[in-house]
N, C-alpha and C positions, 0 to 999 in steps of 0.2 A: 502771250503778250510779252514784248519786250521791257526788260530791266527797268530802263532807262520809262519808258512810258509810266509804268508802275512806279516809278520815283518822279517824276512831274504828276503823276493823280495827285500824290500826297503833297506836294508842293502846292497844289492849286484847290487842297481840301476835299478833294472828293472822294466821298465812300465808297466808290467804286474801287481806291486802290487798295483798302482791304478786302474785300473779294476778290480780286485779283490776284493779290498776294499769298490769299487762303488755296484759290485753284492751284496756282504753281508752285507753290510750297509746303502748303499748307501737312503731306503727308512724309515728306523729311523732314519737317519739323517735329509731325508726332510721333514720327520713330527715332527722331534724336532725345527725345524730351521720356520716350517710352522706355529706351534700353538705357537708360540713368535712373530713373524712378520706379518701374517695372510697377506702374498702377497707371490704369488708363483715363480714372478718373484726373487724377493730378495729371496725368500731361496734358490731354486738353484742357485741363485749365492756364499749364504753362504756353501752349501754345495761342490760348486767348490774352493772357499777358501779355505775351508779345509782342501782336497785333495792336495792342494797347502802347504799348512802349514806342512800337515803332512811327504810330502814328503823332506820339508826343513830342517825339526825336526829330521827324523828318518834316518840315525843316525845324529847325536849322541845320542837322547833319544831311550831306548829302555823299550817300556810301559811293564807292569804285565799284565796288564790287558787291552788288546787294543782297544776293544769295548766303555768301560769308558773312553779311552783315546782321540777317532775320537768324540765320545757325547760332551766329556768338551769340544772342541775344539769350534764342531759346536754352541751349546749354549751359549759360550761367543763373537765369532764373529755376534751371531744373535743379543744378547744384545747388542752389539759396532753398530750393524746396525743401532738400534731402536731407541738407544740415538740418534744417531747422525742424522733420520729420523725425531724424535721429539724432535730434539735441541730447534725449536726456539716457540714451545707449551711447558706451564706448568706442567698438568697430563695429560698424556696419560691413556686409559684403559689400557696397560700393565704394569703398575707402580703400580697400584691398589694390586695387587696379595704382592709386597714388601712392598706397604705402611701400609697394616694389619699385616703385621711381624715387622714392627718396635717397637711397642711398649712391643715384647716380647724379641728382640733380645738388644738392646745396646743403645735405649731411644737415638738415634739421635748420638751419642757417637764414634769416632772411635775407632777401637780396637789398641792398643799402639803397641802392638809386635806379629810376626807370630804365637810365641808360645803361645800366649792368641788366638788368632785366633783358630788354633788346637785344644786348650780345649776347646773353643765353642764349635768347630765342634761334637769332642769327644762327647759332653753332650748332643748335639741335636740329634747325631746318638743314644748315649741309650736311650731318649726319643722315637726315631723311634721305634725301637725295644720294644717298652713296648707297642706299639698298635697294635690292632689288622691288619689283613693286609689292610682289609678294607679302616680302618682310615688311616694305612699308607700308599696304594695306594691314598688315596683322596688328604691328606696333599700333596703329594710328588708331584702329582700332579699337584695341584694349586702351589703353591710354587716355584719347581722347572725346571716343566714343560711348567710354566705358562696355564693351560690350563682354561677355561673359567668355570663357576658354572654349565651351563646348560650343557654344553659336558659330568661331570663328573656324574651330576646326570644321564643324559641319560645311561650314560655307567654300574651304579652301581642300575637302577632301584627308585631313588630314587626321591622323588619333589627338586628343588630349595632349598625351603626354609630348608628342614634336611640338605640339604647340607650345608648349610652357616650357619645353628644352630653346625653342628657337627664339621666346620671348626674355627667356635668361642669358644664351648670350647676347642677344640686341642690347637686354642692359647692360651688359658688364663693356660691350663693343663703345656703347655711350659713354661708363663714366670713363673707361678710358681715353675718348678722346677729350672730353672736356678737361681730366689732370693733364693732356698734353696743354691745353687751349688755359694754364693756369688756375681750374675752379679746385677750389680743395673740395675735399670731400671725407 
């Protein structure tokens, strides 16, 4: 079923549009929700959250893009899981994946204003697009996937250690552009 149809169910209340949503999404969600939390009981429950959410949200949001829309959702309810799982431990291995981005992104720093946020984002996305897809499948990934070093090598043919060789300069490729693009670090 189309996007857009599956965004008028829930416009028009109908239950239909979370079954529909569950059919066509329903298992990138719970592999998005899965390889963050790596318990399958908690992601389906993040992924019936979201379900939840989405139907609370919609209307009055009405996404562009709906797909990206149910992902951000499940991915930030998986992360609110995972803090709040490993509140009272110091690093978790899923904190690991943002702790090697720190030193490219804001050196511990918050960012001041939405609109300086945006220009990050801006400047990390034409950095995406200046790799090959490869490196941008791996980065995006690790990163934003959270997915583990050995899953990606397995997936892309490659050993461990290329991985985490080619995920070290992707970083250092980053913060260099962004000290061009003015971010300290």
């Amino acid at each position: 079923m189309d996007d857009k149809v599956i965004i008028d169910l829930f416009f028009d209340r109908k239950d239909s549009a979370i079954e529909q949503t569950q059919l066509k999404y329903g298992a990138i969600c719970f592999r998005i929700a899965d390889s963050i939390l790596d318990s399958s009981e908690d992601s389906e429950e993040c992924v019936n959250d979201a379900l939840m959410k989405l139907w609370n949200s919609i209307p009055p949001d009405n996404p562009l893009n709906f797909k990206a829309y149910i992902i951000r959702i499940v991915r930030n309810l998986s992360l609110d899981r995972l803090r709040y799982r490993n509140s009272s431990k110091r690093c978790s291995a899923s904190d690991i994946p943002l702790s090697e981005l720190e030193a490219c992104i804001s050196g511990g720093e918050k960012v001041d204003s939405h609109l300086e946020a945006e220009e990050l984002g801006c400047h990390i996305n034409d950095f995406l697009r200046g790799l090959t897809a490869e490196s941008r499948f791996i980065f995006i990934g690790r990163y934003w996937h959270y997915r583990s070093i050995k899953s990606l090598a397995s997936e892309f043919g490659m050993t461990t250690s290329k991985v985490k060789s080619l995920l070290f300069r992707l970083r250092k490729s980053l913060r260099e552009e962004l000290e061009k693009e003015g971010y300290t670090i």
